[in-house]
C-alpha positions in Angstrom: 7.2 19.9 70.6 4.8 17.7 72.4 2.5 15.7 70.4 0.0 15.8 72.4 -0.1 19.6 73.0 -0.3 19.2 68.6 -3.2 17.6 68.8 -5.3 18.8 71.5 -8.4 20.4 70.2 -9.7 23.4 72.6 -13.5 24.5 72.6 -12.8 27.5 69.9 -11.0 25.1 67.5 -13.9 22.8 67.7 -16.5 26.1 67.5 -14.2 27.2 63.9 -14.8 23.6 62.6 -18.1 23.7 63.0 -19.4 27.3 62.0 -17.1 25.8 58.4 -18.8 22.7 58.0 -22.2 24.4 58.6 -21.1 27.1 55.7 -19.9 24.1 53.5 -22.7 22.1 53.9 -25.7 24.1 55.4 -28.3 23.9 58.1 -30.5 21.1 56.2 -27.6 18.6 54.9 -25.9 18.1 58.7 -29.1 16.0 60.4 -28.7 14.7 57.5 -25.4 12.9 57.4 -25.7 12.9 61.1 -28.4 10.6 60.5 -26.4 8.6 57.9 -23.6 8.5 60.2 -25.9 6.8 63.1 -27.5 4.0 61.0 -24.1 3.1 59.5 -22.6 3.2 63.0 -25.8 0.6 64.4 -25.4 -2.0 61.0 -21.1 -2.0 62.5 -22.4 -2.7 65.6 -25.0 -5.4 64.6 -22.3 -7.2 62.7 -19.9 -7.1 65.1 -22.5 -8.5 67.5 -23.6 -11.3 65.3 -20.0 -12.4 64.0 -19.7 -12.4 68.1 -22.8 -14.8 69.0 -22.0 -17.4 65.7 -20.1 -20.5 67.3 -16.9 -21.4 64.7 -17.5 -24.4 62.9 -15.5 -27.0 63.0 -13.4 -28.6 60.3 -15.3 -31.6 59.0 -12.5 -34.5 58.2 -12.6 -36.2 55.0 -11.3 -39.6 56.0 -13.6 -41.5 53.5 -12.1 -40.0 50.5 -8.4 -41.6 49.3 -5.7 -39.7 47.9 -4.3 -40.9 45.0 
């Protein structure tokens, strides 16, 4: 079989999976987690943003201290 054929979704699949998380979790927990979702998905973002802007440091030598 074709993998991809596996695991293409079509719109009923997605329509089953959803009427069952809305029976598991109901109408007033999905905004929810949605929302949960979202802000966890910005605070990624952010990071990943600042960790992009910081300029590496470099390596500071230590040529005044002697080995012994």
């Amino acid at each position: 079989m074709d993998t991809l054929t596996i695991l293409a979704l079509s719109w009923q699949h997605l329509l089953i999976v959803g009427i069952i998380i809305l029976v598991f979790f109901g109408g007033r927990k999905i905004p929810e987690m949605m929302r949960g979702l979202g802000s966890g998905i910005k605070e990624f973002k952010d990071a990943v943003k600042e960790d992009e802007t910081k300029t590496p440091e470099e390596p500071k030598s230590n040529s005044s201290s002697t080995t012994p």
